[in-house]
ROROTI-386345 format. One line per 2 residues: number of its first residue (from 1); their letters; for each residue y, x, z of N, C-alpha, C. Coordinates in steps of 0.05 Angstrom, whole numbers, plus 5000, padded with zeros to 4 digits. Last residue first. Example, Ala and Ser with C-alpha at 12.3 -4.5 7.8 and 13.67 -1.06 7.14 Angstrom:
2	sa	4955:5257:5142:4979:5273:5143:5001:5258:5157; 4886:5264:5156:4910:5246:5156:4934:5264:5156
***
This chain:
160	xx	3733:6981:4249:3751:6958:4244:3776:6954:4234; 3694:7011:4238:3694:6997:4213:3712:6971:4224
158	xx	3669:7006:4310:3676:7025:4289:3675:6989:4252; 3674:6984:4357:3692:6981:4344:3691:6988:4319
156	xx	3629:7005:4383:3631:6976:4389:3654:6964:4371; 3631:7067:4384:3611:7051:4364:3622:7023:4361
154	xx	3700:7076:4395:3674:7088:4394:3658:7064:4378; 3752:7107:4352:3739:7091:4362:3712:7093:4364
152	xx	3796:7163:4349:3770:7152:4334:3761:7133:4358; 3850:7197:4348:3847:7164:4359:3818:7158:4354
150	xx	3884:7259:4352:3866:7233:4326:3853:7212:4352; 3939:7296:4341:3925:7273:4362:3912:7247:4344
148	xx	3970:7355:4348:3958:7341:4327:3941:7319:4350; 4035:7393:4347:4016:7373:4362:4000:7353:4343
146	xx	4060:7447:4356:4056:7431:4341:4036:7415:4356; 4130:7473:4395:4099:7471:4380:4092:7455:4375
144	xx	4150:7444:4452:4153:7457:4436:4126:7465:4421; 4136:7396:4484:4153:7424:4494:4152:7450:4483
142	xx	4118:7356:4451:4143:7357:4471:4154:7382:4474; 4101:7379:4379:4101:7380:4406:4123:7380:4424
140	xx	4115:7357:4321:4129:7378:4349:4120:7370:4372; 4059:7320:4289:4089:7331:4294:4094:7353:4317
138	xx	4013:7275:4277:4026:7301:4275:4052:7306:4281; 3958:7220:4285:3990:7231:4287:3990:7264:4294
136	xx	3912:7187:4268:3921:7213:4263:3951:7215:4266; 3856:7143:4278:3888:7139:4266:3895:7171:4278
134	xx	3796:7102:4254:3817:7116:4275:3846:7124:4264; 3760:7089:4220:3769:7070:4236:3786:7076:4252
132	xx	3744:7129:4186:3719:7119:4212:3734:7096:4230; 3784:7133:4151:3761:7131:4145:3741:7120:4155
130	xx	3824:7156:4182:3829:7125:4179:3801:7120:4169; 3803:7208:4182:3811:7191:4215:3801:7158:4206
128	xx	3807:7228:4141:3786:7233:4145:3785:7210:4179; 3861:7224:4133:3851:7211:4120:3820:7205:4124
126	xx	3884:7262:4169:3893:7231:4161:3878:7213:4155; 3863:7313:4143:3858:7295:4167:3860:7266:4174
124	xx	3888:7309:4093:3853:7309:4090:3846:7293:4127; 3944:7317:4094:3931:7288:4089:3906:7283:4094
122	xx	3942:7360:4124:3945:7345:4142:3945:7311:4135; 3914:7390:4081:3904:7388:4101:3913:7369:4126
120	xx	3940:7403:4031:3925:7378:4033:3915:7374:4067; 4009:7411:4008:3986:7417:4031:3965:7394:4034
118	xx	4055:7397:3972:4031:7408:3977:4011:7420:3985; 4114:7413:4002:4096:7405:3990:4073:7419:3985
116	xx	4147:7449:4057:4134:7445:4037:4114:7418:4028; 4184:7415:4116:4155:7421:4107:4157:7421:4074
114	xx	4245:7429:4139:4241:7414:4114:4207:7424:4114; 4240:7448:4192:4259:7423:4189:4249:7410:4160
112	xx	4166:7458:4206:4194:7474:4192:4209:7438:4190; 4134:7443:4273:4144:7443:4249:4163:7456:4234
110	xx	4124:7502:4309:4126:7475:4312:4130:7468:4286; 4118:7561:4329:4158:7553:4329:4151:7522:4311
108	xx	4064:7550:4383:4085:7568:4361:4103:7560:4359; 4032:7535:4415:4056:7541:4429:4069:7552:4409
106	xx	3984:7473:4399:3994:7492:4393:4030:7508:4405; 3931:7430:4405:3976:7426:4407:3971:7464:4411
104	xx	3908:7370:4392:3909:7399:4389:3932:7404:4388; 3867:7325:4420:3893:7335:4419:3889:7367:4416
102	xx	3830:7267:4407:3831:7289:4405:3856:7294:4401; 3785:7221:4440:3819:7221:4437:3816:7259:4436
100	xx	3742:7171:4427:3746:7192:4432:3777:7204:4424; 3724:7114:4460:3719:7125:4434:3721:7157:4444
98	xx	3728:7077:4503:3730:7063:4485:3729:7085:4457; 3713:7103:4541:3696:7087:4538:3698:7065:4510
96	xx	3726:7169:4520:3726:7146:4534:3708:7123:4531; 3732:7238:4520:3720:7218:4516:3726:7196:4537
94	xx	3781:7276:4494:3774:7267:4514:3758:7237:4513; 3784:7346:4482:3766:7317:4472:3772:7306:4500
92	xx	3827:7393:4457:3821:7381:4481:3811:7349:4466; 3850:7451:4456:3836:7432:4437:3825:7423:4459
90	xx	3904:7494:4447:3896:7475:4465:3876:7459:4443; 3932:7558:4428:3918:7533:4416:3905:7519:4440
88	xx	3984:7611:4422:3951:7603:4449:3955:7562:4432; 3994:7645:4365:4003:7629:4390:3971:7613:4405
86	xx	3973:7679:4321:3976:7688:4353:3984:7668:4372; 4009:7647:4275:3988:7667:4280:4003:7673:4312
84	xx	4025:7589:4248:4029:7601:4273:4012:7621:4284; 4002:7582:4209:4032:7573:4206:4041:7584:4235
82	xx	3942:7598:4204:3964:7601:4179:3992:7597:4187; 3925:7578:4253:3924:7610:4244:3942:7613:4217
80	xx	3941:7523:4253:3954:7534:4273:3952:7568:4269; 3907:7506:4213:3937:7523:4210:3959:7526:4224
78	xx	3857:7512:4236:3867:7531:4210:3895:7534:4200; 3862:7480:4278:3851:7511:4285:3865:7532:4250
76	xx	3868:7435:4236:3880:7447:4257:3882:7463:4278; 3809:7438:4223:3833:7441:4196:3862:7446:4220
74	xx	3776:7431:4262:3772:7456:4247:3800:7455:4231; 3783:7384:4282:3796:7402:4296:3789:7427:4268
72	xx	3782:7356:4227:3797:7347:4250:3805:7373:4261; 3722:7360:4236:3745:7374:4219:3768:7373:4230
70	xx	3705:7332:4282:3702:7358:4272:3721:7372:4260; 3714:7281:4265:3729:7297:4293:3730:7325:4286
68	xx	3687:7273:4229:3709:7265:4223:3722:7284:4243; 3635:7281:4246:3644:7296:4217:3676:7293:4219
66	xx	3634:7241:4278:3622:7257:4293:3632:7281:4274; 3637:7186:4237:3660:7194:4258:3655:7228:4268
64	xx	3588:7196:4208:3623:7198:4200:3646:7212:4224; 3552:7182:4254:3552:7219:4241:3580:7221:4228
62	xx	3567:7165:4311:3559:7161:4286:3565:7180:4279; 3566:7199:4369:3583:7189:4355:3567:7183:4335
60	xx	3546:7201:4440:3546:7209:4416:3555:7195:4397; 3593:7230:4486:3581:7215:4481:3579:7214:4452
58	xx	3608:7264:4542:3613:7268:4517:3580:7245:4515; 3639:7238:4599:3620:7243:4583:3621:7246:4558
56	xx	3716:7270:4608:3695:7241:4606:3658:7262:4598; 3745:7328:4573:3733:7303:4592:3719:7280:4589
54	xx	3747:7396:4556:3726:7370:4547:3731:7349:4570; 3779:7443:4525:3778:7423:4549:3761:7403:4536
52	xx	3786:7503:4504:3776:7478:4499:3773:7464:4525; 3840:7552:4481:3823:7548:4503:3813:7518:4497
50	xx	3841:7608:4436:3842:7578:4444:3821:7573:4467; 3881:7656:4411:3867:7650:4431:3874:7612:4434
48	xx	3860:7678:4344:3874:7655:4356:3867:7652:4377; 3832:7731:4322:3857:7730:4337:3876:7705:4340
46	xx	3785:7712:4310:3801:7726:4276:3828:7722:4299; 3761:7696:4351:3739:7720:4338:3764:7740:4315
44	xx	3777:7647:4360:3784:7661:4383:3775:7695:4366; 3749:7627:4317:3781:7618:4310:3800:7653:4334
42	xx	3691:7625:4330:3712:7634:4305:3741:7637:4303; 3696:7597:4381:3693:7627:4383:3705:7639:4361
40	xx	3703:7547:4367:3720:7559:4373:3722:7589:4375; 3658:7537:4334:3684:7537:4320:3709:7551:4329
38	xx	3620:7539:4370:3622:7566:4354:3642:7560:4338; 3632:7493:4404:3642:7517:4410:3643:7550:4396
36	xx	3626:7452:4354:3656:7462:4366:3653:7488:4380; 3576:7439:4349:3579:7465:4349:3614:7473:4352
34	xx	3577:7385:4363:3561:7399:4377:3561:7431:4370; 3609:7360:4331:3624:7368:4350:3602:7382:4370
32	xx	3573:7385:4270:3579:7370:4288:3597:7372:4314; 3570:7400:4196:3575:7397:4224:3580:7388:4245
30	xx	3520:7381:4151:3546:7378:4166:3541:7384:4189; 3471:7439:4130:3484:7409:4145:3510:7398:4153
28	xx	3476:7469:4068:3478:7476:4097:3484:7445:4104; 3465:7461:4019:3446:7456:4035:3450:7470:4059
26	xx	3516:7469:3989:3499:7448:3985:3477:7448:4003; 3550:7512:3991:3550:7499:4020:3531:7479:4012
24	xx	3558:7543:3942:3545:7551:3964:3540:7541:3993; 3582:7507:3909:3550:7501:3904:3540:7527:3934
22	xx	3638:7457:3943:3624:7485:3924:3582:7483:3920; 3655:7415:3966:3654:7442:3977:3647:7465:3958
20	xx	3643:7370:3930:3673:7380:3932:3670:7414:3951; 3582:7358:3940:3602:7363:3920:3625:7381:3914
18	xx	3591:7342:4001:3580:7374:3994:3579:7375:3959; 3633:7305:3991:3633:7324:4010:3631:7356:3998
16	xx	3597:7256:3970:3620:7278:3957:3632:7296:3972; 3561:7263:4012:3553:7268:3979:3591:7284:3964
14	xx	3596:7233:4055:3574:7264:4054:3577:7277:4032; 3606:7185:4030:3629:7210:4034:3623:7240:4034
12	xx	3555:7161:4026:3571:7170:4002:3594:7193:4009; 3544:7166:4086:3530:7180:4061:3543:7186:4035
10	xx	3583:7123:4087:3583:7153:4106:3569:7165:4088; 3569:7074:4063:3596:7096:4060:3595:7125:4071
8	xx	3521:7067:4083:3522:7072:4053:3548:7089:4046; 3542:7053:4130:3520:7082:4123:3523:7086:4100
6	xx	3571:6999:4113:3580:7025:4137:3567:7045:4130; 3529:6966:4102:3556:6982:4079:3562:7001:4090
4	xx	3496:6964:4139:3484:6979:4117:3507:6986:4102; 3536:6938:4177:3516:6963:4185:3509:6975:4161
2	xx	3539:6886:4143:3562:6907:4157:3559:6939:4157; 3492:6868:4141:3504:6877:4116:3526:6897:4122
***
């Protein structure tokens, strides 16, 4: 019953997904961390140099989670280009045995002391994390710049 609520949710999220995108994305597929590298090329293509690190075996994810990472990095590729144009971007997976640990950290001038309202993107991550069972921290990077780090658990955990 576990298993079937679990899909039933992922699917539903899908659905409203390609809903919420518009009517010109209804029949392209979600993405996967299998095309990260044309994510990165994009980002590297509109003048963000980013370099990608991958450790551990990359191992395969349920499709939520696997959608979840994704964005994840895509929405922090996007405003590391909105809030910090030109600074060098780190995106780094590191697979474990117990899931997958993503860090995106950025060399620009880091958070503003007071952040604007209304931005959805660093709730959309947040949110897209706790979704699959994982957890999303943001802020200043140690040594300056911004730092994004999602937590997703692997299969043996997921929906806990």
């Amino acid at each position: 019953i576990e298993d079937v609520g679990r899909a039933a949710l992922t699917e539903m999220r899908r659905l409203l997904g390609v809903l919420h995108a518009g009517e010109d994305d209804t029949r392209a597929p979600q993405p996967t961390l299998r095309e990260l590298d044309h994510l990165v090329e994009r980002s590297r293509a509109a003048g963000l140099p980013v370099t990608l690190v991958v450790e551990g075996a990359p191992q395969p994810l349920p499709p939520g989670k696997d959608l979840a990472a994704y964005r994840v990095v895509q929405e922090a590729l996007t405003n590391a280009r909105r809030h910090a144009p030109g600074a060098a971007v780190d995106v780094e997976l590191h697979y474990t045995g117990d899931g997958l640990e993503l860090l995106i950290r950025d060399n620009g001038p880091g958070p503003p002391p007071d952040p604007p309202d209304g931005g959805l993107g660093l709730a959309g991550m947040r949110e897209r994390a706790v979704a699959v069972g994982g957890e999303l921290r943001t802020g200043a990077a140690p040594d300056g710049g911004f730092l994004v780090t999602a937590t997703l658990p692997g299969k043996s955990e997921e929906g806990r």
